[in-house]
N, C-alpha and C positions, 0 to 999 in steps of 0.2 A: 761448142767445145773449143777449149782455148787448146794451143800446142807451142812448146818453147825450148827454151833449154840447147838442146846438141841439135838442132836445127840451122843448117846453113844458110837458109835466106826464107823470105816471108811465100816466097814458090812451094818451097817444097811442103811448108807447116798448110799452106792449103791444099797441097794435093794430099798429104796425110788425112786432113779434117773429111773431103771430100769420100777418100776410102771408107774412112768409120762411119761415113751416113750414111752410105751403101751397103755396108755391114749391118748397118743399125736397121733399115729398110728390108735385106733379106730377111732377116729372123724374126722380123715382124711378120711378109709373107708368107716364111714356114711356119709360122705360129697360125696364121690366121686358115690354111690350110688344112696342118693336123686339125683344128681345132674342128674343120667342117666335117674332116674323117670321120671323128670321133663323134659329130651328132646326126652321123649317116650310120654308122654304126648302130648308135644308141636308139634310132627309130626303126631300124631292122630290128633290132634285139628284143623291142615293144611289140612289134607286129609279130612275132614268132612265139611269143609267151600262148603257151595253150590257158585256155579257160578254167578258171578252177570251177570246180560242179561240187 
């Protein structure tokens, strides 16, 4: 990620850069998370299905 413009010096355009990939790295964790929720979830929800007869 390139950063320019209204930036005062090449410091601070990498401590920006450094924020966003930090950013970018949380919501990848919260993704990867929900995502186990949701397949903890979805094998309880299997295992509870009564048998059809």
């Amino acid at each position: 990620m390139r950063v320019a413009g209204l930036l005062s010096d090449n410091t601070e355009a990498r401590e920006i850069e450094f924020i966003s990939k930090v950013c970018i790295l949380k919501d990848r964790i919260h993704f990867l998370v929900r995502k186990e929720k949701l397949k903890k979830l979805l094998e309880q929800e299997q295992t509870c299905e009564p048998t059809k007869d």
